[in-house]
Each structure stands twice: as structure tokens, then as C-alpha cells.
N, C-alpha and C positions, 0 to 999 in steps of 0.2 A: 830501432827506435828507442830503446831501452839503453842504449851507448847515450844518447843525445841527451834523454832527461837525466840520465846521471854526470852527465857534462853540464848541465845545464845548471844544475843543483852544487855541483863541485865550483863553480866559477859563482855561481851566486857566496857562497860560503865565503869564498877566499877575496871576495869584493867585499863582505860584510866585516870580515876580519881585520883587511885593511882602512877602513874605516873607522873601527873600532881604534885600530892604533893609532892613527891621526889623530882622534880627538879623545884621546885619553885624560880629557882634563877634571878635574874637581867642579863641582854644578853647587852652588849656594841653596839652599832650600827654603824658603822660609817657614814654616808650620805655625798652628794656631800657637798662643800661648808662650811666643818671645820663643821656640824650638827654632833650632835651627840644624839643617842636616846635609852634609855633605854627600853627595852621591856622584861617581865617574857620566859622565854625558851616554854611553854607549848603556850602559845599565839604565838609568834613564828613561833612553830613548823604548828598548826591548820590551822597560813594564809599562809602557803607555802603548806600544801597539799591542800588549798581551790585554792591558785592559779592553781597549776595543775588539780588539779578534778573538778572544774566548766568549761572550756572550753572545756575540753574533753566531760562532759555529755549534754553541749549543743548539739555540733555537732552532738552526738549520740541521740539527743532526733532530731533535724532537719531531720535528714537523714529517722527517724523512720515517722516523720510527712509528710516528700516528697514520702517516699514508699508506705505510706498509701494513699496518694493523689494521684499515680497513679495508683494503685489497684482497688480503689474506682467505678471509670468508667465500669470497666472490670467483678466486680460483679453487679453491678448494669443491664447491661446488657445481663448479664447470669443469670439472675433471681433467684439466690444464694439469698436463705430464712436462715434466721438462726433458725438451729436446735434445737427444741422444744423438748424435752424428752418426751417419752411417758409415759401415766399413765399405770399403771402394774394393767391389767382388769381382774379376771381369765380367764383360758381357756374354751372354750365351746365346748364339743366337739362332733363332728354333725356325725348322721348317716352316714356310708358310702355310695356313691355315685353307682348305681350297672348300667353298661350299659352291654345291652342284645345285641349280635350280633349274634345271629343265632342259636350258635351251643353252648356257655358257657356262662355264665353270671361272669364278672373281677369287683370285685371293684375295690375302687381306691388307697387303701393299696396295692395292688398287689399279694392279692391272688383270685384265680381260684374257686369259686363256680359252683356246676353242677348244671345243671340245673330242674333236678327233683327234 
């Protein structure tokens, strides 16, 4: 799985690249105040999705850090241990257990042994 997202990431790259080199062109700008400012299209383009995509993943990393901070208490208090995997011990596997009541003797598989 970890081959494919790094494939998947390596071909996004080398699409973005080639992209980039295709439109390498000079972008006119206009700004307030008769400024005028040249800028490549692919630069551009990267600080207009940085503008929208960094205040959106704050918010979403904030909201992740105030959730966790009110959660926090609530395990702490419920004595919520984090789950250790266990070691894989073989099986052992033990004489049956046989109780005698009187009239037949039951282990604990559930079958009926008589008692002679």
C-alpha cells in the first residue's frame, strides 16, 4: 500500500511539473495604483491554491486540537489504557476440569462421563 501512495504522489509531481513547463508564460498583473507585476502562470496558480488551502487546514487542524482537548479529560478519567497487542503465546491446552455431583461426573467440554 505504501508502493502505491508513493506512486501515486511521484506521478502527481511529474504531472504538475509538466504542466508547469507548458505554461511557463509571463501573467500581467494589474495592482491598485497603476502597479503592474509580472508573474510566471504556474507560480500563480500555486499561490492562489495556497491561499485557499492553508486557512482552511488550519481551522481543520484547530478544531482537531479543541476536540482532542476536550476528550482528553473524559479518558483520562475512564481509565482508557491504550491497547497493547498481545504476544501470540501457543496454546496450552489443560486437562479437562471433571466435577462430580453425585450421580455422573460433566466436564467442562460438555460431555457426560459415567461414572464407573
Amino acid at each position: 500500500m505504501q508502493f502505491l501512495k508513493t506512486l501515486f504522489w511521484v506521478v502527481l509531481a511529474v504531472i504538475a511539473v509538466l504542466f508547469a513547463k507548458a505554461n511557463w508564460l509571463n501573467v500581467e498583473l494589474r495592482l491598485w495604483g497603476g502597479l503592474v507585476a509580472d508573474v510566471k502562470l504556474p507560480v500563480l496558480m500555486l499561490g492562489f491554491f495556497l491561499l485557499g488551502f492553508l486557512p482552511t487546514m488550519l481551522i481543520y487542524r484547530a478544531r482537531i486540537w479543541a476536540l482532542r482537548r476536550r476528550l482528553e479529560p473524559h479518558e483520562r478519567n475512564a481509565g482508557i489504557t491504550p491497547v497493547v497487542p498481545a504476544t501470540t503465546a501457543p496454546m496450552q491446552t489443560a486437562a479437562p476440569v471433571i466435577v462430580d455431583n453425585g450421580e455422573h461426573r460433566v466436564a467442562t467440554d460438555s460431555k457426560v462421563w459415567p461414572t464407573s
